[in-house]
C-alpha positions as CSV (number, residue, x, y, z in Angstrom):
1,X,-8.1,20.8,-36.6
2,X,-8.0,23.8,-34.8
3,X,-9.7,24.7,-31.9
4,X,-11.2,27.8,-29.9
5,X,-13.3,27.2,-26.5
6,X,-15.1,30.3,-26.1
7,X,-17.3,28.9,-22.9
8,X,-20.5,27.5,-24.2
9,X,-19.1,27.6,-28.1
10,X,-16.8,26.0,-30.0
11,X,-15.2,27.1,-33.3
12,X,-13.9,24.8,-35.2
13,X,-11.7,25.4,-38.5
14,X,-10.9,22.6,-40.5
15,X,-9.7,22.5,-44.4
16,X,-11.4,19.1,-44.8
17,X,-14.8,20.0,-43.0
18,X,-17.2,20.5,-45.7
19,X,-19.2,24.1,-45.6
20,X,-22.3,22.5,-47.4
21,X,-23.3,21.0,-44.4
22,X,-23.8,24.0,-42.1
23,X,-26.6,25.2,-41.5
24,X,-28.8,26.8,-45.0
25,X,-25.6,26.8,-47.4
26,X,-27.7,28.7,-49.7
27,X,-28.6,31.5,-47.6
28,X,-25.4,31.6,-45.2
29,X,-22.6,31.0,-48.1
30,X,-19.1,30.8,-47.1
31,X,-16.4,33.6,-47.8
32,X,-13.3,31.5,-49.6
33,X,-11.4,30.2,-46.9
34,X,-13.3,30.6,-44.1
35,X,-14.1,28.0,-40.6
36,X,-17.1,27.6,-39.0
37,X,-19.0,28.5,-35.5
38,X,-21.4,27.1,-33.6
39,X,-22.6,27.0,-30.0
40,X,-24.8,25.3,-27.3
41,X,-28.2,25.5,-28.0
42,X,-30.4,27.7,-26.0
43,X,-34.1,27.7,-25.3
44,X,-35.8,30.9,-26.4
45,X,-37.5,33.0,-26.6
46,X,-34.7,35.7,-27.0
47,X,-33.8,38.7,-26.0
48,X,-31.9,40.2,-28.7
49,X,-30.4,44.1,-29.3
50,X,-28.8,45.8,-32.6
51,X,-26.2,48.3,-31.6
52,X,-25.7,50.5,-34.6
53,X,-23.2,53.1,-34.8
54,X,-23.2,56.0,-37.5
55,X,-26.7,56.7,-37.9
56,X,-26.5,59.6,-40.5
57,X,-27.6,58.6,-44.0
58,X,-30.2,56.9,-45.6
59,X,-28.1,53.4,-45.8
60,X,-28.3,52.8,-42.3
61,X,-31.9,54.4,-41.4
62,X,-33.1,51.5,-44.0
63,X,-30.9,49.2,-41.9
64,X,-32.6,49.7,-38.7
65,X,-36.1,49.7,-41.0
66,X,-34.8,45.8,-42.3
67,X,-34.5,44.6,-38.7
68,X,-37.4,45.9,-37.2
69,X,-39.2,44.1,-40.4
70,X,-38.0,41.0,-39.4
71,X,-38.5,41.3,-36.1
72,X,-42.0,42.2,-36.9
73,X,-42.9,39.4,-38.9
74,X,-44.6,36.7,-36.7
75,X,-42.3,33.6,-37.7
76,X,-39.5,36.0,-36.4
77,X,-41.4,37.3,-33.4
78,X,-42.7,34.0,-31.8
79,X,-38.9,33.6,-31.0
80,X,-38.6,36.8,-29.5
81,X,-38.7,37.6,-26.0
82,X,-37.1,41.5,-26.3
83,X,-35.7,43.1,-29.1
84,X,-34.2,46.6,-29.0
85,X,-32.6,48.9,-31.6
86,X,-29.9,51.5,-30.0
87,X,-27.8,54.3,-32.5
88,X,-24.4,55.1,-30.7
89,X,-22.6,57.3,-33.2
90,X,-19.1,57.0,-34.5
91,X,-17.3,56.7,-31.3
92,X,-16.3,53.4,-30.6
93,X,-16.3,53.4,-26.9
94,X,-19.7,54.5,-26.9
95,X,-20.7,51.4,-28.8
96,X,-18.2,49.2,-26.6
97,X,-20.5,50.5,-23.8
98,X,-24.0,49.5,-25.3
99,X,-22.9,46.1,-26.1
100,X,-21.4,45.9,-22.8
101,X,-24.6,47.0,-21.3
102,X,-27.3,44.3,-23.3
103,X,-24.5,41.7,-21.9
104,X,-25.1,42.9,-18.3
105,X,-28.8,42.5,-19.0
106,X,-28.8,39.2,-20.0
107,X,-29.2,39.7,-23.7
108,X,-28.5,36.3,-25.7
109,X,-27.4,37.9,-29.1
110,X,-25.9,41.2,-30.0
111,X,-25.4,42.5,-34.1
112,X,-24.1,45.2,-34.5
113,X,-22.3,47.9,-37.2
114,X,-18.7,48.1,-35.8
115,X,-17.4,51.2,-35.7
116,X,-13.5,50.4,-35.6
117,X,-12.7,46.6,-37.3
118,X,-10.3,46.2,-34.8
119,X,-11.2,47.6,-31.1
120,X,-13.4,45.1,-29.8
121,X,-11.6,42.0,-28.9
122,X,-12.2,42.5,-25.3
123,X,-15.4,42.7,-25.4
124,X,-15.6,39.5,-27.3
125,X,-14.6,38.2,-24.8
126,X,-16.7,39.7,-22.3
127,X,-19.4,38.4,-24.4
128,X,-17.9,35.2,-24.6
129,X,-18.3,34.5,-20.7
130,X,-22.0,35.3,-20.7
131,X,-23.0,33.3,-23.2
132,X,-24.0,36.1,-25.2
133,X,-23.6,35.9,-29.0
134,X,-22.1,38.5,-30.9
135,X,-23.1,38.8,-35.3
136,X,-21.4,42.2,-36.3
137,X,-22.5,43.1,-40.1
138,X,-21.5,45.4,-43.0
139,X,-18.5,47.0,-41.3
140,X,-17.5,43.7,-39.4
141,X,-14.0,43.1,-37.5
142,X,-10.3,41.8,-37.7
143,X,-11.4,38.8,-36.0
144,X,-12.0,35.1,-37.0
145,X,-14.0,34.8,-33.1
146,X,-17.6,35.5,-34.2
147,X,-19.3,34.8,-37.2
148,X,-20.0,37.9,-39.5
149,X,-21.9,38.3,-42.2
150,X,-21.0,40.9,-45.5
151,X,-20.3,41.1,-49.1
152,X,-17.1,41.1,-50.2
153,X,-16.4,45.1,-50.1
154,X,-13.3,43.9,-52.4
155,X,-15.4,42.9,-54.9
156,X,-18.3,45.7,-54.6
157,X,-15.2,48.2,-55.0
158,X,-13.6,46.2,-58.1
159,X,-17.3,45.8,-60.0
160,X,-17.6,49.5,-59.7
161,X,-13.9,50.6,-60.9
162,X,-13.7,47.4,-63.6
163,X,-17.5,48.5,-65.1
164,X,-16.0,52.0,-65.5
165,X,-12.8,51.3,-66.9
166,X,-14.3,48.5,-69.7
167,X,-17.0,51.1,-70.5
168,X,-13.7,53.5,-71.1
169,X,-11.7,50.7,-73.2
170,X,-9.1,50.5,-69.9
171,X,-7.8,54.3,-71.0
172,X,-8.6,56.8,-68.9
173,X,-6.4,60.5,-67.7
174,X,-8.4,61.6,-64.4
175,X,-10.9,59.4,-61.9
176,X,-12.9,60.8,-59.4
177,X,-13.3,58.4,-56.3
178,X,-16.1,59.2,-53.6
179,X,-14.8,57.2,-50.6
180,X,-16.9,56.7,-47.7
181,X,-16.6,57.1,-43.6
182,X,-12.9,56.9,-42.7
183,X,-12.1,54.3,-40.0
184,X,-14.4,51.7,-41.3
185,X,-13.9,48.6,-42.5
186,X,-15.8,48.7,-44.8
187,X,-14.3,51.8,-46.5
188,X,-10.6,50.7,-46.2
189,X,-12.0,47.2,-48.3
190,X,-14.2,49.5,-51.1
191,X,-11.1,51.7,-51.6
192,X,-9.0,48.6,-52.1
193,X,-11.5,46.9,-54.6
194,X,-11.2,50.2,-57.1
195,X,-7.9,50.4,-56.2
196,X,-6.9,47.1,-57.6
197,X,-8.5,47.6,-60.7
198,X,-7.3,51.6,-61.2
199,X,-3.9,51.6,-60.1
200,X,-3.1,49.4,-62.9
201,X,-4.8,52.3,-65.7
202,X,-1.7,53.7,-66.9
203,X,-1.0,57.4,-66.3
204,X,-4.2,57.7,-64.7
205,X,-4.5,60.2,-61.9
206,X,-7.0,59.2,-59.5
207,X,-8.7,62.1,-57.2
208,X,-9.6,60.9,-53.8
209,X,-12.9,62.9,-51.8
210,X,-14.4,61.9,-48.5
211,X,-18.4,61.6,-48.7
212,X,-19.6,59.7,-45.7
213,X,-21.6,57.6,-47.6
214,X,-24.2,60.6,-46.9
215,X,-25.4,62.2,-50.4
216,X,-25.5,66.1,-48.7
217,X,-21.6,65.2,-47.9
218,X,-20.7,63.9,-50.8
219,X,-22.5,66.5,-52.8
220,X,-20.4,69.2,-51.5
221,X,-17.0,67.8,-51.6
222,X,-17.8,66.4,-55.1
223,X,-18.7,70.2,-56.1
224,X,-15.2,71.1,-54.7
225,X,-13.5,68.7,-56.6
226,X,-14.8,70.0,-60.0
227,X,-14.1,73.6,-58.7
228,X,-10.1,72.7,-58.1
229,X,-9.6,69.7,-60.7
230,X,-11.7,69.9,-63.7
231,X,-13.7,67.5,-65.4
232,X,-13.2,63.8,-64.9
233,X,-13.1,61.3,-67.4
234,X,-15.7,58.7,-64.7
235,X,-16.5,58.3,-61.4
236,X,-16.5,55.7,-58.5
237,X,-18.7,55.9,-55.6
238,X,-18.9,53.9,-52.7
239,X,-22.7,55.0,-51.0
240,X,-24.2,59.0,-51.0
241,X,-23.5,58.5,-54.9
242,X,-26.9,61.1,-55.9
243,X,-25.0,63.9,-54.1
244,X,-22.7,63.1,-56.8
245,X,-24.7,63.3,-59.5
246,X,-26.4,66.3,-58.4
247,X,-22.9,68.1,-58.4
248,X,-22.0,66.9,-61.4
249,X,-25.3,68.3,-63.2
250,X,-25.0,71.1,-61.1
251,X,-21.6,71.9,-62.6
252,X,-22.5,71.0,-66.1
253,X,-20.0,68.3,-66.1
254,X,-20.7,66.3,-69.2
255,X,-22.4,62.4,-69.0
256,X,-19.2,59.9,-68.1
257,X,-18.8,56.8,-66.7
258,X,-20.1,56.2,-62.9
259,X,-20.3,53.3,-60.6
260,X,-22.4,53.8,-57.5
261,X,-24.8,52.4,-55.2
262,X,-27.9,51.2,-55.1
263,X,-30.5,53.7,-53.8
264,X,-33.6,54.2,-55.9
265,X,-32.8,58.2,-57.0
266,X,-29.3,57.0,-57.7
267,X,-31.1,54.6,-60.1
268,X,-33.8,57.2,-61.2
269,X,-31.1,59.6,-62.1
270,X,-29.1,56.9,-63.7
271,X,-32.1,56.0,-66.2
272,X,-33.4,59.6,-66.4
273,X,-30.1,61.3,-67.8
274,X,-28.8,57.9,-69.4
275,X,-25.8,57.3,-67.1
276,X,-23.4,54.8,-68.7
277,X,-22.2,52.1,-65.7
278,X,-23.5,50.1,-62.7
279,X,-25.4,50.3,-59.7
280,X,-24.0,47.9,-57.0
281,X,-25.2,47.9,-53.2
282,X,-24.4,46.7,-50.4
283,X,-27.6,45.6,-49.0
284,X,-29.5,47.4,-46.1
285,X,-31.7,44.5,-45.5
286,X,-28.1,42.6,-44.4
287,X,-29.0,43.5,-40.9
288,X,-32.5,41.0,-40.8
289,X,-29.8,38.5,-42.3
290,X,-27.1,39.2,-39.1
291,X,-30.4,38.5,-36.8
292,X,-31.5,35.1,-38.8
293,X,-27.9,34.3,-38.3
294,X,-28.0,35.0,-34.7
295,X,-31.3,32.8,-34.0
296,X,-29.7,30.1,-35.9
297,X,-26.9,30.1,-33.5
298,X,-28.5,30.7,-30.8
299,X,-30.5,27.2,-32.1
300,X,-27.9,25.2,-31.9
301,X,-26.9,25.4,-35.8
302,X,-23.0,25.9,-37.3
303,X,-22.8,28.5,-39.4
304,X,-19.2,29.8,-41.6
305,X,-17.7,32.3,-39.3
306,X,-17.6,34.8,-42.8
307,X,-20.7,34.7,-44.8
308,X,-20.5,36.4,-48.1
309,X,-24.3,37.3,-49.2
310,X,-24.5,38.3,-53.4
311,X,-23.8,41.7,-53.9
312,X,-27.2,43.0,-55.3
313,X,-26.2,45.3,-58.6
314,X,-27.7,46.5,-62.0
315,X,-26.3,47.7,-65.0
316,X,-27.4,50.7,-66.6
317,X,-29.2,48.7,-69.5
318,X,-30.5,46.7,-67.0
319,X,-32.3,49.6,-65.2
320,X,-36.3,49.1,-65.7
321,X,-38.6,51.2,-64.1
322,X,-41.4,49.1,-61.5
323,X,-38.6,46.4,-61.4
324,X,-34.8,47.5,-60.3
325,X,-36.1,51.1,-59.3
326,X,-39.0,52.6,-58.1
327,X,-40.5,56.0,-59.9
328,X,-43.5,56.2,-56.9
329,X,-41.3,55.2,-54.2
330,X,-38.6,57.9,-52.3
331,X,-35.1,58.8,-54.0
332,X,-33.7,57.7,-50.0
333,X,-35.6,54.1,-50.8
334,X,-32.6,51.0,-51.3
335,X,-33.5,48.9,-53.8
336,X,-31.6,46.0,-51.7
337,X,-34.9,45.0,-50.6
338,X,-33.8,41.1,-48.9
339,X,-32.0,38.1,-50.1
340,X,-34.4,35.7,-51.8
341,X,-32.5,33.0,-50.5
342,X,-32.5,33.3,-46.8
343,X,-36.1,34.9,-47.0
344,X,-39.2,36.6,-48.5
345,X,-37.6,40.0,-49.5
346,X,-39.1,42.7,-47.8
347,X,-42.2,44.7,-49.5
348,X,-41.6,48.6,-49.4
349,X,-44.5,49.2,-47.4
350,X,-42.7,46.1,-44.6
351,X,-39.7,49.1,-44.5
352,X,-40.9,52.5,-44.8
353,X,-43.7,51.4,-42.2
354,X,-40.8,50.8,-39.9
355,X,-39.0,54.0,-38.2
356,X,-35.7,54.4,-38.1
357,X,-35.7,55.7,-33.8
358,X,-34.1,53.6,-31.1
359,X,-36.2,51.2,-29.3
């Protein structure tokens, strides 16, 4: 067994420890391969802050929404002393600095949206001697300190290049890929995914475009691409992907292949223009699941230091209106709407009543 004493926790990593007994299997699944975390239980109520970083497309506005809707609803509120939202930008330091500054005010628990995987280990371990505990989500970190809950961005990456290529008969001459913002995590993992699956189509040239995961972004470079390369024979797109589409009907490109992500006009275009392929998300609503997760350790429970939640995803036969996509609702809307198994999904009127400011 091996062993790390971070003050008041202990993490304990053992191949014959058996991940069906922490705490709410079915909510808080295991990644393959990964140990487990708990700490001392602490009284509450808490105080508890969500440092996010980027705050520039729809994705993570509807991630600040999902927290503030759980905070909101009264089972989550009676445990609640303070909760605070803060957007730091993409600059790493600056979001060192918040963190470091809900520790200095006593905060117990700290999620978060890291902006660099790899540039926070000393604040860990600032956090570590306060007691406070840290749940980074979506773009998480090159640690196994903290426990950290995401989808497998391998696998959201491979479902969208795999749907493609199987839709194409595994032949295919040029691919357009939409990556996302550079530095991330989660972007290095996506690209990877589609990678796996396209670097083994054989003479297939793959063009690579920097979106954001913002759909004004990804519009324009995508309407560059066309300009220099031509017509593509699909495309992959990691988050921004109606920018896409609206440059590729802007173009006149002709109806291929896509996989993309999850927002509702993604999905409205997708069913309206008959768009062969799939629409897989990563989940917004991921961030109330980072704060369930850091009550439940703040509680005293053990939780796997990776959880993997299910990678919410339709294909495009699957697409029915009033049910995976909203016609009345806002194109910006995710459909990723909550986990059933950790908690009621959230209404759209729980989100969009919910503003995306800090505080």
């Amino acid at each position: 067994m091996k062993q790390f004493l971070l003050s008041s926790a202990v993490v304990l990593c053992s191949a014959g420890m058996s991940l069906a007994d922490t705490y709410r299997p079915e909510c808080f699944a295991p990644a393959p391969g990964t140990g487990t975390i708990s700490y001392e239980a602490k009284d509450g109520p808490y105080k508890i802050a969500f440092v996010n970083g980027f705050a520039g497309n729809d994705w993570r506005i509807a991630a600040i929404q999902a927290a503030k809707a759980w905070a909101a609803r009264p089972e989550n509120a009676e445990k609640i002393a303070e909760f605070n939202v803060v957007s730091v930008g993409n600059d790493s330091a600056a979001q060192i600095a918040a963190i470091d500054n809900f520790i200095a005010a006593g905060y117990d628990a700290i999620t978060f949206i890291a902006v660099n995987p790899s540039a926070f280990e000393p604040v860990i371990r600032r956090a570590e001697r306060a007691g406070t505990v840290l749940v980074p989500f979506d773009n998480v970190l090159d640690s196994d300190k903290i426990v950290q809950i995401n989808e497998s961005q391998l696998e959201l990456g491979r479902i969208k290049a795999q749907t493609v290529m199987d839709l194409l008969d595994g032949k295919a001459e040029k691919i357009l890929m939409v990556n996302g913002l550079p530095g991330n995590a989660t972007d290095r993992d996506r690209r990877a995914g589609m990678m796996s699956v396209l670097e083994k189509v054989e003479g297939l040239e793959i063009v690579e475009v920097v979106g954001n995961w913002d759909t004004g972004t990804s519009q324009k470079v995508v309407s560059d691409a066309l300009a220099t390369h031509g017509q593509f024979d699909a495309v992959v797109s990691q988050h921004g992907s109606l920018g896409t589409i609206n440059a590729l009907q802007a173009a006149g490109h002709p109806i291929v292949p896509m996989g993309v992500d999850g927002e509702n006009g993604v999905r409205m275009a997708m069913a309206d223009l008959g768009i062969p392929g799939v629409s897989a998300a990563q989940a917004p609503a991921m961030s109330a699941i980072a704060l369930e997760a850091a009550v439940a350790l703040l509680e005293g429970n053990e939780l796997p230091q990776t959880v993997f939640l299910p990678i919410p995803r339709a294909t495009s036969d699957e697409l029915v209106a009033g049910e995976t996509y909203f016609p009345d609702l806002p194109k910006s809307f995710n459909t990723g709407t909550g986990f059933p198994d950790c908690f009621a999904p959230f209404t759209p009127q729980e989100l969009l009543g919910q503003s995306p400011d800090n505080g």
